[in-house]
C-alpha positions as CSV (number, residue, x, y, z in Angstrom):
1,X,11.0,-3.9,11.0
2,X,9.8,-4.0,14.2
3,X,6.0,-3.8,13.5
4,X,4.5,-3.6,17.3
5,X,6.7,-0.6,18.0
6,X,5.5,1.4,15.0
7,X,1.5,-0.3,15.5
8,X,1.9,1.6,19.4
9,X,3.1,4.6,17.9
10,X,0.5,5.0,15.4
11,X,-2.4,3.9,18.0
12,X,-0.9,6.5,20.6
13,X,-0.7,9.5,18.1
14,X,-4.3,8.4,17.0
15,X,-6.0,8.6,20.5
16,X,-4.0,12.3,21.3
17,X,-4.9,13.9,18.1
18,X,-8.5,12.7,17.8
19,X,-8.9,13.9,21.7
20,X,-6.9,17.4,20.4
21,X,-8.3,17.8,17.2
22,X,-12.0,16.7,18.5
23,X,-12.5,17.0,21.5
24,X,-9.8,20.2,23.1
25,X,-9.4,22.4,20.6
26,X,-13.4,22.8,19.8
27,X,-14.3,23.1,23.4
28,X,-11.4,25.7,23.7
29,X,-9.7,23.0,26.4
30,X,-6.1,24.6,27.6
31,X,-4.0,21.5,28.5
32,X,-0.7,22.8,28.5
33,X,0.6,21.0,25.0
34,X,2.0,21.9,21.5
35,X,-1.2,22.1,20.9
36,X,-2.7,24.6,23.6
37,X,0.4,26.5,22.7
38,X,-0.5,26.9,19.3
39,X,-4.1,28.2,20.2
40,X,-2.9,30.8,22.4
41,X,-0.1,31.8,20.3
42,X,-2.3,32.1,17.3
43,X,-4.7,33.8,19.0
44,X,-1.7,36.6,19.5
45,X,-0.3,36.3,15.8
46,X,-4.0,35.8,14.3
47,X,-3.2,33.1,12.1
48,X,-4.6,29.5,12.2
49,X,-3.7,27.3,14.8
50,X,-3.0,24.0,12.0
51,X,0.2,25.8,11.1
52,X,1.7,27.1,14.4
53,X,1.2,22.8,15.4
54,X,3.2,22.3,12.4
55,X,6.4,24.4,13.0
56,X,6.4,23.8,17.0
57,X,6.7,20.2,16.0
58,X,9.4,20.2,13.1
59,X,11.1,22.7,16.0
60,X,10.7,19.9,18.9
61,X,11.5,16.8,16.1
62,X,15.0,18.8,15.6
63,X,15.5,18.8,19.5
64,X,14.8,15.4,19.8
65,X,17.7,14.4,17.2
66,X,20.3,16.4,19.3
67,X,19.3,15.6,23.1
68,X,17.8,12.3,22.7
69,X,19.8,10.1,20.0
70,X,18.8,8.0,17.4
71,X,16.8,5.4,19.3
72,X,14.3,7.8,19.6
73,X,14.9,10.3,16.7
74,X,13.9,7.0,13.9
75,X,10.5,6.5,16.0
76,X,9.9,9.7,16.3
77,X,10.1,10.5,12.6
78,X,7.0,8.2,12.2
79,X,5.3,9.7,15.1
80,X,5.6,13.0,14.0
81,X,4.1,12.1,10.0
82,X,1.4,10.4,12.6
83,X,0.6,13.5,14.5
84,X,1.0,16.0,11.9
85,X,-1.1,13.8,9.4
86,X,-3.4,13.1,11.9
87,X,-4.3,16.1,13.4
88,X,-4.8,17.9,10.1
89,X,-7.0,15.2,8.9
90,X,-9.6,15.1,12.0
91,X,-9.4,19.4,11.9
92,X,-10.3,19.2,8.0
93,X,-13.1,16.7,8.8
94,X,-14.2,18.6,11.5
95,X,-16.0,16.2,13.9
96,X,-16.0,17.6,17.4
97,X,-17.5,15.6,20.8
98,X,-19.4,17.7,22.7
99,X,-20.0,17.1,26.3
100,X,-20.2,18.9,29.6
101,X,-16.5,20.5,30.0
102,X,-15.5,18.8,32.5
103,X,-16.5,15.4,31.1
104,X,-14.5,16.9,27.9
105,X,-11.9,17.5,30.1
106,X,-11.6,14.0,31.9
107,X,-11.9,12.1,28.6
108,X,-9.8,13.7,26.7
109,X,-6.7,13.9,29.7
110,X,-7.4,9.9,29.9
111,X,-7.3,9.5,26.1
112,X,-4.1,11.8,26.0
113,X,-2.1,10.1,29.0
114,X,-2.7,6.9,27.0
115,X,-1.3,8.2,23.9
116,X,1.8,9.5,25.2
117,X,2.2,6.5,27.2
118,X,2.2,4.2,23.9
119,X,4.4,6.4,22.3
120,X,6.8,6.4,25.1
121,X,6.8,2.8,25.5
122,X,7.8,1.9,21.6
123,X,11.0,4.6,22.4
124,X,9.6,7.3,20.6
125,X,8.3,11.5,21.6
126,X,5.1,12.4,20.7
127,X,7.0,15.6,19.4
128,X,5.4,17.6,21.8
129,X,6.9,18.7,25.0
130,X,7.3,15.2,26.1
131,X,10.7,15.6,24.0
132,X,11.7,18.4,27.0
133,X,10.4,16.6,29.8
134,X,13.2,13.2,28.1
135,X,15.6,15.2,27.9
136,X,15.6,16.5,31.3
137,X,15.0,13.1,32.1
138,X,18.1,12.0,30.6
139,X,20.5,14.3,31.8
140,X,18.5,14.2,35.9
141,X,16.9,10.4,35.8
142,X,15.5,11.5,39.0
143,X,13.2,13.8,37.5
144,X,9.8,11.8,36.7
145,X,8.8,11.8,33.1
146,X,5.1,12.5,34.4
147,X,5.7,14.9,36.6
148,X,8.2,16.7,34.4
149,X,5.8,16.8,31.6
150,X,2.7,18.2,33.6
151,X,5.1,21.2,35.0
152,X,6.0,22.1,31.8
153,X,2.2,21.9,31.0
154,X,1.2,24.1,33.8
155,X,3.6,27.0,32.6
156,X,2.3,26.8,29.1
157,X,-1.3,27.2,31.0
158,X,-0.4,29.9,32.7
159,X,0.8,31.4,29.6
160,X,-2.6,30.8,28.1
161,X,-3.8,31.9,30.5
162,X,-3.8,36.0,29.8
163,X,-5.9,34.6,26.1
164,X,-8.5,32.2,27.8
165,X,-8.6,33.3,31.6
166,X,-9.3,32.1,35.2
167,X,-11.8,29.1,34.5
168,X,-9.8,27.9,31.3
169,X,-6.6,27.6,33.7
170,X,-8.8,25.3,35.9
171,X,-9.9,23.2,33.8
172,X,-6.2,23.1,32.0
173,X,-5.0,22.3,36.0
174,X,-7.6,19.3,35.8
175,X,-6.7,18.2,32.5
176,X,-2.9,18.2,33.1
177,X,-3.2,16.6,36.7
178,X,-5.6,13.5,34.9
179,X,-3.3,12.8,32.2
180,X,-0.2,13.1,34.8
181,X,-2.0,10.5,36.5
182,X,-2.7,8.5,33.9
183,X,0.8,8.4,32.1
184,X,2.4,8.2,35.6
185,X,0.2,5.0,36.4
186,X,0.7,3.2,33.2
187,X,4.8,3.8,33.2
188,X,4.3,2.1,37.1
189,X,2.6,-0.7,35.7
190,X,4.5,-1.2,32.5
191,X,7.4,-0.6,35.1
192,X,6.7,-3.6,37.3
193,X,5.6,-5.8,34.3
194,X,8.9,-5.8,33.0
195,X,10.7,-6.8,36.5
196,X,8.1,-9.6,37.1
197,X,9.2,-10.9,33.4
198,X,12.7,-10.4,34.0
199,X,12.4,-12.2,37.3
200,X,10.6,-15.2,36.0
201,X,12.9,-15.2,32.7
């Protein structure tokens, strides 16, 4: 068993559920996620937002299976027990980090980028609508993971929009743009890490 690749995978679901489950969610931070989609659509369906995480997920673990093979499908099996494990854990033990919103905001989008980008990296989806943003990868591989992922982000914003308003689109903008960034900038490095290896191997 490849234990590095199943180590990243369990750090990278711990750093975006703790900054979800902590630090988003309690501060009512729309980032354009599973997650964010969950709170607005609960919101609509009045029913807790734990559960709606839940389904979305096994939905998105199903899509990854079919679009995305079984490189990524055994990986993301452990992400997914990570994430769903995870999450529930830190919303039953209820710790929340409160800070001005946009420091919230800033932390949580690095903390998030990182995740993703370990998960990524050891071939597996976080489950969430990075599994979209792959696939259209995979069929256009001009199409920018990042960039891919933050669109898809923004829509599910502007969706949440008509729940949370203006200012919560705003700060969703910021959020997605920072972990963008962040994902974006760590795939560049990782990117040009492997050439140089490559080149001196």
């Amino acid at each position: 068993m490849n234990w590095r690749k199943y180590t990243d995978i369990l750090i990278g679901n711990l750093l975006i559920t703790f900054c979800y489950a902590c630090i988003t969610v309690p501060n009512h931070i729309i980032n354009g996620g599973v997650t964010s989609f969950s709170m607005v659509t609960a919101r609509l369906l009045d029913v807790q937002t734990v559960y709606l995480v839940n389904v979305v997920t096994l939905l998105l673990l199903g899509l990854c299976y079919i679009g995305l093979g079984k490189e990524y499908f055994f990986g993301t099996i452990f992400s997914c027990v990570c994430y769903l494990a995870l999450f529930n854990v830190f919303s039953k033990i209820g710790f929340t980090v409160h800070l001005p919103k946009i420091a919230s905001v800033l932390l949580s989008a690095a903390g998030v980028g990182a995740g993703y980008f370990m998960c990524l990296h050891a071939k597996a989806t976080t489950v969430g609508f990075d599994v979209l943003a792959l696939i259209f990868h995979k069929k256009w591989d001009k199409l920018n993971v990042a960039w891919t992922m933050g669109a898809i982000n923004l829509a599910v914003m502007l969706y949440g929009g008509f729940t949370f308003g203006i200012l919560a689109v705003i700060y969703g903008a910021v959020f997605v743009g920072v972990q963008s960034i962040v994902l974006n900038e760590l795939q560049k490095y990782d990117s040009k890490k492997e050439k140089g290896d490559s080149w001196k191997g």
